[in-house]
DOTISE-568927 format. One record per residue: x, y, z of N, C-alpha, C in turn. Coordinates in steps of 0.001 Angstrom, whole numbers, plus 500000, padded with zeros to 6 digits. Each point is the difference from the previous one (the first is absolute). Layout:
N
XYZXYZXYZ...
//
This chain:
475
500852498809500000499148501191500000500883501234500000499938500920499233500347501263499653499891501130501402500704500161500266500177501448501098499696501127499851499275500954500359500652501190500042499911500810500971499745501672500126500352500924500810499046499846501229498786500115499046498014499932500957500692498741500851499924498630499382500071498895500556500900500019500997501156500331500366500681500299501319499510500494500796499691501296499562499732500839500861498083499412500915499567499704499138498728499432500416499852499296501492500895499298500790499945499673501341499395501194500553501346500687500441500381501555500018498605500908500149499365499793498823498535500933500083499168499295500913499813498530499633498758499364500695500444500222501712500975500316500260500250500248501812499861501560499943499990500527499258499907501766499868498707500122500383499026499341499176498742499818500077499254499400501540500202499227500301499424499645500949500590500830501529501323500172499934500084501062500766499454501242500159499691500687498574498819501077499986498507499817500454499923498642499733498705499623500369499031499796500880498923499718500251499447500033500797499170498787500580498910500659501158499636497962499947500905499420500750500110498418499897501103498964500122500957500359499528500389500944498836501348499644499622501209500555501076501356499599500081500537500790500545500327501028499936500358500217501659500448501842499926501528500122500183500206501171499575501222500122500049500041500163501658500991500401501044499788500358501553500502501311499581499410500642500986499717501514500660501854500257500728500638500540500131501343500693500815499389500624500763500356499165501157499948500663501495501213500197500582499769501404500782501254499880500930499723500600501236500734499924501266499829500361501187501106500685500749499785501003500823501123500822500525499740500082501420501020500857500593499828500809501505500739500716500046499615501434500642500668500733500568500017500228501450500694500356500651500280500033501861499728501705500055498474500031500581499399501261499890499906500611501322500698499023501267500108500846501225499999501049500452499684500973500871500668500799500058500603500353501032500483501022500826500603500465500931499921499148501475500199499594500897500022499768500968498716500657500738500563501240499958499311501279500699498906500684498843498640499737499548499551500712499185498356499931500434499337500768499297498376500118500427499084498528499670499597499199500432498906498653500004499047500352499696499685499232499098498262499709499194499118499348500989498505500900499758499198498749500874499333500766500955500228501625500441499589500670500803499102501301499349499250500346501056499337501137499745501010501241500592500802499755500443501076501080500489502037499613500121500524501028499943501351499606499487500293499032501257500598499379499594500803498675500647501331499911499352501340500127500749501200499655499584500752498579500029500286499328499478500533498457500009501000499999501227500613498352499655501199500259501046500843498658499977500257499835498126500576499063499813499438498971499009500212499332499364499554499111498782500482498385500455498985499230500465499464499083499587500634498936499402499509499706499160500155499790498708499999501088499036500558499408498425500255500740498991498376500119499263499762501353499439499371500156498920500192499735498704499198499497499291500420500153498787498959500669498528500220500055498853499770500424499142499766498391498808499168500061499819500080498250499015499259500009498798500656500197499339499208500162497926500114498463499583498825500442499473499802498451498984499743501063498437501144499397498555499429500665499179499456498621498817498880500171499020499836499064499107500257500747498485500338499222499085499978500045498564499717498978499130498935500736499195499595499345499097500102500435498469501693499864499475499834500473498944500213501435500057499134501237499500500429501266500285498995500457501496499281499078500068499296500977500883500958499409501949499629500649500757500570500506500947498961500459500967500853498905501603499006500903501578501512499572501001499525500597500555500529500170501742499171500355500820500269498558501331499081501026501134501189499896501563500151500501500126500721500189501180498943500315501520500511499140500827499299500646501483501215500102501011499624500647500889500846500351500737499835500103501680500563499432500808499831499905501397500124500935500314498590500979499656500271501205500864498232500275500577499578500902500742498843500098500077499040500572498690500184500797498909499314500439499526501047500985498917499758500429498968500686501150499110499191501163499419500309501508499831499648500944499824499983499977498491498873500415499295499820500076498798501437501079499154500369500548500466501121500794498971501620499157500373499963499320501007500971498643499912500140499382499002498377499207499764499790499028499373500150500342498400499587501483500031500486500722498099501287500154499901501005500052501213501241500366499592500688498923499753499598499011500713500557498138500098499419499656498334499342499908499916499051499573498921500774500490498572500183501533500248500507500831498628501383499604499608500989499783501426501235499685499768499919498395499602499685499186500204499783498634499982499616499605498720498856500850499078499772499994498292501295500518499612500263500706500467501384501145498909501315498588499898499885499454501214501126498917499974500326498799499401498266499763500209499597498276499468499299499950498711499423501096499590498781500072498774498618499694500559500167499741501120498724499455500199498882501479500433498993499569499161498587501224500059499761500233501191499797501434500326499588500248501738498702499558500467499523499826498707498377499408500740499997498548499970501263498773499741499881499108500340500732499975501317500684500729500548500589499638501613499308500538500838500012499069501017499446500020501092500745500317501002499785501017501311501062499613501186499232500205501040500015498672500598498989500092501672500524499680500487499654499529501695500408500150501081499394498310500720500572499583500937499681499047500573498859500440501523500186500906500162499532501316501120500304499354501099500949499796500250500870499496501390499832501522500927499524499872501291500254501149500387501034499816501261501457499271499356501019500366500671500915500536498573499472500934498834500425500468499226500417501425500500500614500674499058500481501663500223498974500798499443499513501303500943499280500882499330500540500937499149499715499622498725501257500374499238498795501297499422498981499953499944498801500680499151499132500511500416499575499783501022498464500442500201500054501361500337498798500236498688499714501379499472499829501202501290499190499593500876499489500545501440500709500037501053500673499237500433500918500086501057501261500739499901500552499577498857501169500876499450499954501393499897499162500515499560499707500931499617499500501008501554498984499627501063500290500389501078501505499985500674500204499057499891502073499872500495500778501082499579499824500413498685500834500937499681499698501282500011498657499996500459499335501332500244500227500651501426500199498370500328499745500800501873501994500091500214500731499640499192501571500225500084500423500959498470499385500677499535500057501094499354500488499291498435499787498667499718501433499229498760498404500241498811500556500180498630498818500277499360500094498520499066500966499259499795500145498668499150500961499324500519500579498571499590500740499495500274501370500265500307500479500993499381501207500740499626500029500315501283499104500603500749499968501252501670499636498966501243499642499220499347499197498522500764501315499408501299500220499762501171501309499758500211500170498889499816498812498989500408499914498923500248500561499071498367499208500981499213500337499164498198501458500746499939500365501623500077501551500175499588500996499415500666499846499372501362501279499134500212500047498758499858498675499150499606500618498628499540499595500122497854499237500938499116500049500060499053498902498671499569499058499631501283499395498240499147499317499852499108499075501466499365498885499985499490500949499778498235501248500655499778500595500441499191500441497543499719500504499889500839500900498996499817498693498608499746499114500288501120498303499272499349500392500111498492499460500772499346499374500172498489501094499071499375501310500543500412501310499400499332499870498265500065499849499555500913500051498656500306498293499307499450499148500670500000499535499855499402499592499568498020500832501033499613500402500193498911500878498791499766500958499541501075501628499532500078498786498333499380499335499255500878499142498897500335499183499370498387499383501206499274499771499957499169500867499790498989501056500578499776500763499725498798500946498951500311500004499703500974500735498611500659499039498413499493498490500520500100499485498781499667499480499840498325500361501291499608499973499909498526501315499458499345501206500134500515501148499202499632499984498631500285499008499781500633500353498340500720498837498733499597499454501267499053498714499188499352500630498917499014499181499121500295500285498555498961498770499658499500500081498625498845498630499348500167499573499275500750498292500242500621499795499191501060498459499833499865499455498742500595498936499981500201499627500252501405498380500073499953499002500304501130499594498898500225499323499407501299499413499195500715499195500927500936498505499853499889499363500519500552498774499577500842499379500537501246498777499129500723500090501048501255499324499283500654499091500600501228500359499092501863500064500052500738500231499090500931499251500783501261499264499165500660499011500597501484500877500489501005499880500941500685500894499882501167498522500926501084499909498773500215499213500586501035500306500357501945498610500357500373500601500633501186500970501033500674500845500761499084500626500896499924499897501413499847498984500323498835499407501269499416498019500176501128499946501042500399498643499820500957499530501782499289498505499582499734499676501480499854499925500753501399500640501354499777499876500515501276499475501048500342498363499860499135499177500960500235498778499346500405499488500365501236498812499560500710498702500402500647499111499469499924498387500718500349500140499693501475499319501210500978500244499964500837498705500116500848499813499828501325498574500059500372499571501294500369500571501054499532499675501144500290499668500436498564499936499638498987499593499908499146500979500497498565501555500702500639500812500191499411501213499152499414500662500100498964500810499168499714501589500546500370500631499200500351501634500356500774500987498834498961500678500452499879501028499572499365501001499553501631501378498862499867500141499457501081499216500504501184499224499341500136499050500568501366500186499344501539501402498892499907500681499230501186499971498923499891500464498978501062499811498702499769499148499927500827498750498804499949499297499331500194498864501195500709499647500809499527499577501348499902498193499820500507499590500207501391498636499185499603498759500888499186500448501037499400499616500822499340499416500008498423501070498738499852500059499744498522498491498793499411499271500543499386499329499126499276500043499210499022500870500790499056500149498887498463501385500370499425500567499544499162501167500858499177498674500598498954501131501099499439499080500832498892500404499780498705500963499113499792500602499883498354500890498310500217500108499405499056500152499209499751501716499722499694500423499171499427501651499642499989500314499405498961501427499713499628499881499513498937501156499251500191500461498584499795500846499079500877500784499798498810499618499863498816501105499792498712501556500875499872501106499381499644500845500672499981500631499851498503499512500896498923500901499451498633501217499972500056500686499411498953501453499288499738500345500032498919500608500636499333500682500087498795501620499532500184500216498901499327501772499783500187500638499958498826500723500391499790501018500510498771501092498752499850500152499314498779501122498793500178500727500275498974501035499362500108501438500531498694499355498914498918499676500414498788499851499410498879500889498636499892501467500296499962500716499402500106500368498720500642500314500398501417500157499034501032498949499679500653499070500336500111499135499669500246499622500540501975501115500758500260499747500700501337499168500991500163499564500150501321499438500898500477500422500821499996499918501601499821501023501493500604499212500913500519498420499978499924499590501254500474498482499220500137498990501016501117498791500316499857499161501088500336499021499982499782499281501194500367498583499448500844499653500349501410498640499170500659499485501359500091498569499968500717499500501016500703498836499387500658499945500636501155498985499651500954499229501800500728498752499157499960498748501613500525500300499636501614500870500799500174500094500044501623501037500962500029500166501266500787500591500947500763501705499566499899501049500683499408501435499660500890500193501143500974499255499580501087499959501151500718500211498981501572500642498904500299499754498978501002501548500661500643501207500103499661500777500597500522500088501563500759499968500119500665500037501682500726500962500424500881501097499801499946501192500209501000500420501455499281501260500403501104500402501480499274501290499441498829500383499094499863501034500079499199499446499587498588500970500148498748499253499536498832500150498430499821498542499320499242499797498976499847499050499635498691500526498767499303499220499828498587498703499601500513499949499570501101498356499115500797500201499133499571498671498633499353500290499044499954500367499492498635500065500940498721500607499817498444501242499601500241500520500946501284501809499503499864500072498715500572498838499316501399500684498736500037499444499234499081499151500423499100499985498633498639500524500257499499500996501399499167501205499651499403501201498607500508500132500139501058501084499307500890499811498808499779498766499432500547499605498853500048499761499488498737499659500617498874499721499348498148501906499824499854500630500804500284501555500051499746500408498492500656499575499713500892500504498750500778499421498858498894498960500123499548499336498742498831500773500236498704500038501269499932500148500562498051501230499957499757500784500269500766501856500607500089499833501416500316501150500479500206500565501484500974499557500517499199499818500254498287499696500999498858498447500191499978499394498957500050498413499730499839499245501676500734499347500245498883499630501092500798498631500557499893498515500243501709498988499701499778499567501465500249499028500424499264499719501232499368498561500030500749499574500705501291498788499919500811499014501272499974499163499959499533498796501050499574499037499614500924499269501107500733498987500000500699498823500471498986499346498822500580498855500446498765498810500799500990498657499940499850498911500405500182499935499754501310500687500603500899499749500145501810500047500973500648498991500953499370500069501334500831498621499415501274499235499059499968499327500025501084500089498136500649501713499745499779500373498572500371500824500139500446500579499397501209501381499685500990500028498653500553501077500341500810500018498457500429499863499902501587498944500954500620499670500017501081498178499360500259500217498720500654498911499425500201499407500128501424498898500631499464499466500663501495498998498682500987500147499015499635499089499278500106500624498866501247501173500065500035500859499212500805501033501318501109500407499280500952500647500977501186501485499748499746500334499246499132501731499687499970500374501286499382501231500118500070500817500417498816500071500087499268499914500915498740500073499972498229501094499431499730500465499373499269501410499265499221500772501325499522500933499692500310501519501052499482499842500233498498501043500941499201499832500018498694501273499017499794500544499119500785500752498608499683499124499153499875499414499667500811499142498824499821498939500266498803499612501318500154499155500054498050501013499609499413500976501064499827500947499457498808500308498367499698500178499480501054500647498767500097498191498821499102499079500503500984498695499384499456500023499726498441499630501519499183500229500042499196500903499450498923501120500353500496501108499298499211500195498623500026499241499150500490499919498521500286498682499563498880499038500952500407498608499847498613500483500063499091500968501072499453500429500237498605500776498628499511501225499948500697500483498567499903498948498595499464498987500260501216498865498543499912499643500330498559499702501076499360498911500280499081500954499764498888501258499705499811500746500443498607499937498736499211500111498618500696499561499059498795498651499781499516499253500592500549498505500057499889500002501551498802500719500924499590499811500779499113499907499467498529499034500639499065500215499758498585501090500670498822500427499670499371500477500880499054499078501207499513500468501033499690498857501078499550500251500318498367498284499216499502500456499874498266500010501412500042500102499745498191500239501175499323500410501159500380500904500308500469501156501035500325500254500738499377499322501627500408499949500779498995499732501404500731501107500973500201500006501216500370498791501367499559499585500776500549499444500818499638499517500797501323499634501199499859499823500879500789498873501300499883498975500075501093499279501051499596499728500934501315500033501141499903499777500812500947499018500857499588499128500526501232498994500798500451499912500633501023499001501123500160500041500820500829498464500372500489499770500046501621498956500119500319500434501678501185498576500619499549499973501297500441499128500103501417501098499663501177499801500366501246499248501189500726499003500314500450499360501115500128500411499955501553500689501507500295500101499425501750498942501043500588499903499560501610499359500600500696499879501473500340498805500182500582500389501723500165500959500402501055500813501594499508501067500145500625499635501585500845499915500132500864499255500944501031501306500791500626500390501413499988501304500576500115499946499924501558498645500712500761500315499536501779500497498619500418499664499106499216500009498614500166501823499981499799500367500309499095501384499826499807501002500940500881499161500972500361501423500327501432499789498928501083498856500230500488500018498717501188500666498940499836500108499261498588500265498690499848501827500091499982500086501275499932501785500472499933500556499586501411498993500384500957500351500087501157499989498771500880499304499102498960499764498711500968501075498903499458500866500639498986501095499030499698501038500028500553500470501145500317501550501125500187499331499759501660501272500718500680500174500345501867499295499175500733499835501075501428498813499138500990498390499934499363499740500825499093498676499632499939499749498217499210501294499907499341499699498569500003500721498482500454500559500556500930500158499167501256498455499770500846499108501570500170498653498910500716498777500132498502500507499836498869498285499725498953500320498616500078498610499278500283499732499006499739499752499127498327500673498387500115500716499517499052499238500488498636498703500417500061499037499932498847499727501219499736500479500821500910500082501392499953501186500410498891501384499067500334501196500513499317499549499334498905498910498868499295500175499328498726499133501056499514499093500679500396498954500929498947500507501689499780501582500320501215500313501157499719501046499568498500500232498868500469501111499366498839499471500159498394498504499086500272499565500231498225499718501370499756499574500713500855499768501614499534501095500498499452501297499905500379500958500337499237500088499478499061500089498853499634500391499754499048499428499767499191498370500413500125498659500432498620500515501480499756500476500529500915500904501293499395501190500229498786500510498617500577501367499981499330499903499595498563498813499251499719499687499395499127499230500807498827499199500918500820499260500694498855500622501510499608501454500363501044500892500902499456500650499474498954500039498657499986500644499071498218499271500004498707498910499224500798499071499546498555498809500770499997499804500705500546498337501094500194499143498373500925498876500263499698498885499142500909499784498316499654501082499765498761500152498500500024501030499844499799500512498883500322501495499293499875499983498982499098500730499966498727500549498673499438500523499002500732499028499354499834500735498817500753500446498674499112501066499535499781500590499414498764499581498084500378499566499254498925499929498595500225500997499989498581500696498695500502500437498905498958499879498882499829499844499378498933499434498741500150501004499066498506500536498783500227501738499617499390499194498769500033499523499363498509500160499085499719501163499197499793500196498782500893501267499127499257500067498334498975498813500067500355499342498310499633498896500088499647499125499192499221498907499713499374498645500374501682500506499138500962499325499853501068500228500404501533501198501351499742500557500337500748500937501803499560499231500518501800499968501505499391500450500491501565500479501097500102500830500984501076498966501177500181499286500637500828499368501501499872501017500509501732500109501052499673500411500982501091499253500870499798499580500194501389499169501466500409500552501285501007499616500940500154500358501170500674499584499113501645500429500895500911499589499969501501499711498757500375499245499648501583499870499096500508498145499466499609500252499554498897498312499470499796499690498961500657498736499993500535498748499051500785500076498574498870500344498735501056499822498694499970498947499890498680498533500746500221499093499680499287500114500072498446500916501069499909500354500711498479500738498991499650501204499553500137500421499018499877499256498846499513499552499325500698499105498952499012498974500600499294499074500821500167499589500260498345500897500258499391500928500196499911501111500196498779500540498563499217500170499362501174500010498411499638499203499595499641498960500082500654498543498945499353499594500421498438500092501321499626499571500392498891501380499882498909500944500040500451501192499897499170499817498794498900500746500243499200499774498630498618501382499592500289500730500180500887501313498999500091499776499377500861499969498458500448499267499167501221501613500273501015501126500962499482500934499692501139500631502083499923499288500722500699499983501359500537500746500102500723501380500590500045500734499956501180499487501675500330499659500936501207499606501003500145500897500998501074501225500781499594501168500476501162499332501372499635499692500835501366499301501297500207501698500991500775499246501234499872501097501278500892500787499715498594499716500634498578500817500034499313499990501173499489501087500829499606500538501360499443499396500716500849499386499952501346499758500703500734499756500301501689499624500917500221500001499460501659498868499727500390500336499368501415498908498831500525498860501150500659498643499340499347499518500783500796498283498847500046499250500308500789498799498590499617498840500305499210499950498621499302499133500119498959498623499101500389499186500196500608498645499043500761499280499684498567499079499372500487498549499874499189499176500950500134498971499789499061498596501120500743499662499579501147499602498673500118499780499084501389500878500658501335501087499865499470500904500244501306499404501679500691500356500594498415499480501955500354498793500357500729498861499606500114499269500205500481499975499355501744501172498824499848499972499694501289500687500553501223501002500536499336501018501027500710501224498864500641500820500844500850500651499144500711501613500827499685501277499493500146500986500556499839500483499937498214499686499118499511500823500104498569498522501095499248499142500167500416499101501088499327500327501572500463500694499756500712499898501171500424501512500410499852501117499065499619501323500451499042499647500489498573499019499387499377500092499887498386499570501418499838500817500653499063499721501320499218499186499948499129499138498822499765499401500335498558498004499229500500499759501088499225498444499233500476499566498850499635498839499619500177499547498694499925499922499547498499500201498502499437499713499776499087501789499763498907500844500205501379501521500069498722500189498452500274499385499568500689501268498655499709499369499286499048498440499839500029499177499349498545500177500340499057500652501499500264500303500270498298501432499445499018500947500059501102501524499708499832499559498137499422499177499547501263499375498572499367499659499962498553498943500873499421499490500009499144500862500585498754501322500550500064500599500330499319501246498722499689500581499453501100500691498952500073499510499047499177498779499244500113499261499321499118499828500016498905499550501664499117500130499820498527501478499808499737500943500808500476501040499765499747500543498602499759499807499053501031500104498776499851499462499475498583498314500336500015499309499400498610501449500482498676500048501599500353500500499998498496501080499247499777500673499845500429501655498984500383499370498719499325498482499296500842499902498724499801500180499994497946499351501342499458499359499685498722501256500104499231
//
């Protein structure tokens, strides 16, 4: 039989082909890669987690900074989170802007959130800072003493930046394995009907006050694991669980319990293996069970819990077909509350000196949102962009990040209605933490209603925006 050019080359196409293809045929794998940066900071610096300044007094453990980036071909994401409590929206544009300029990658496919550990640094918050430097005469960081002698906010972005282009160099081909695993008993809603007819958020242990919980839980923890095409190893994952990293509270800095499942996946995976922890939908979930008189579990023993489920759950994961990058972002228009100018001196006064040494705890959370429905509508006028993304990677498997600390409930409608049966959902992204309830919750009151700057009706919408987003991805 006679040879020629077509006929050689003809293997060649028919694998061209089915790699383009779709369906059963094969896929080519996706390049993943994974990084860290050591985002510590000072010994001596201001702690996340308070309604008033608090100075550290020593680190813990290390913080870190942890990017996962994917490629598919030309298109391009990164999402990085970071063991810190929360990040300020003009952070997150400056991290974001330098991080495209470096990598190519589009600013509206990166993501950068937070694990909301509140043994993180207050590196941001819009309100407190801003009293701090008012009541010590500093007008920005530059005059700031606390930021001009250790420089962290500057060396943040950097290491930030540093994490990202670290895991874009280190990208290979790799597949996904993906699923779901229970971990129950751990996550407790901790908002409750009470016999006085009001609802309290932690309202004590064994409280005889308490009639019902008021919201529900959600025990699933997704799992995405990243394996070398090649060898067939493990190197990275990404979980998230709807429950608070808020179980650690000492004065020194601490990752909470993400850092002891880093540790503990490192002991299974090898020293490199590296696990990428997103708090999803737990602005009204912790891990304080009011229902029993013991002790809450440490953020070791979560960590350690956890990191033993993930383990249990990994031969039980599927491969995730059709592997295929894409990215869509949207924007939902936050309407915040009314902002009353008497209201905002008082609320000055109940943050700063002795007057708020004696305001009571709910006193300092509602002088708190008054400011910062101030701060907010000196930005954006009377609504706030509030940014969703939503990162297809697989036929049956999709990433959404949301702004602030959204309600358990939002969360699964986002899931239930989603067309990917495997939603991984990491919230507090490109911005700072602030709570996002239900209508349900708003009308009920309690402490996370009475933080949230924005009126009733934002978190169904961020839901309802998350969702098409999802649809369009699915089509």
């Amino acid at each position: 039989m006679k040879s020629n050019a077509f006929t050689g080359l003809w293997p060649t196409i028919c694998c061209l082909l089915l790699v383009a293809g779709s369906g059963n045929a094969i896929a080519a794998p996706l390049r993943v890669g994974f990084a860290v940066a050591d985002i510590s900071p000072p010994a001596v610096y201001r702690i996340a987690g308070n309604y008033s300044e608090v100075m550290s007094d020593g680190v813990r453990d290390p913080l870190f900074a942890k990017a996962m980036t994917i490629e598919d071909g030309d298109a391009k994401a990164c999402l990085i989170i970071c063991d810190v409590c929360g990040h300020e929206r003009g952070l997150t544009d400056e991290a974001r802007a330098k991080i495209s300029a470096k990598t190519g990658i589009p600013i509206a496919n990166i993501a950068i959130t937070a694990t909301h550990t509140h043994g993180g640094p207050m590196h941001y918050d819009p309100v407190l800072l801003k009293l701090y430097r008012d009541r010590i005469g500093a007008k920005d960081d530059a005059s700031d003493p606390v930021e001009r002698a250790s420089g962290y906010r500057k060396k943040f972005v950097a290491r930030i930046v540093e994490a990202a282009v670290a895991a874009q160099k280190a990208a290979r081909p790799a597949t996904f394995d993906v699923g779901s695993i229970a971990v129950p008993g751990i996550a407790f809603n901790r908002r409750y009907f009470m016999k006085d007819g009001n609802v309290r958020c932690n309202p004590g242990k064994r409280n005889p006050g308490i009639v019902k919980v008021a919201g529900p839980t959600n025990d699933l923890m997704p799992i995405l694991l990243a394996t070398d095409a090649g060898s067939g190893k493990a190197f990275g994952c990404l979980s998230a669980f709807d429950m608070h990293t808020a179980v650690y509270g000492g004065s020194t800095f601490s990752a909470c319990y993400p850092g002891h499942m880093q540790r503990k996946l490192c002991e299974t995976y090898g020293k490199d293996f590296i696990s990428i922890f997103g708090e999803g939908c737990a602005g009204d979930t912790n891990h304080i069970d009011v229902q029993i008189a013991e002790r809450d579990p440490t953020s070791e023993i979560i960590g350690v819990k956890l990191s033993a489920k993930l383990i249990e759950a990994v031969p039980k994961l599927k491969p995730m077909p059709g592997p295929q990058l894409n990215v869509k972002r949207g924007t939902v228009a936050g309407r915040l509350r009314a902002d009353r100018p008497k209201e905002y001196e008082v609320s000055r006064d109940r943050l700063i000196g002795e007057a708020a040494k004696k305001a009571e705890f709910l006193e300092q959370v509602e002088a708190y949102r008054i400011l910062l429905v101030r701060h907010f509508r000196e930005r954006h006028g009377d609504t706030v962009p509030l940014e969703i993304q939503a990162f297809r990677i697989g036929s049956d498997t999709a990433i959404v990040t949301l702004p602030h600390e959204v309600f358990v409930e939002i969360g699964m409608q986002i899931r239930r209605e989603s067309p990917f049966p495997n939603t991984i959902i990491v919230t507090i992204a490109n911005d700072v933490d602030c709570y996002v309830p239900t209508k349900k919750a708003f009308a009920e009151g309690s402490y996370e209603v009475t933080n949230s700057p924005y009126e009733p009706g934002i978190g169904e919408a961020l839901a309802d925006e998350a969702v098409r987003l999802l649809k369009d991805l699915a089509k």
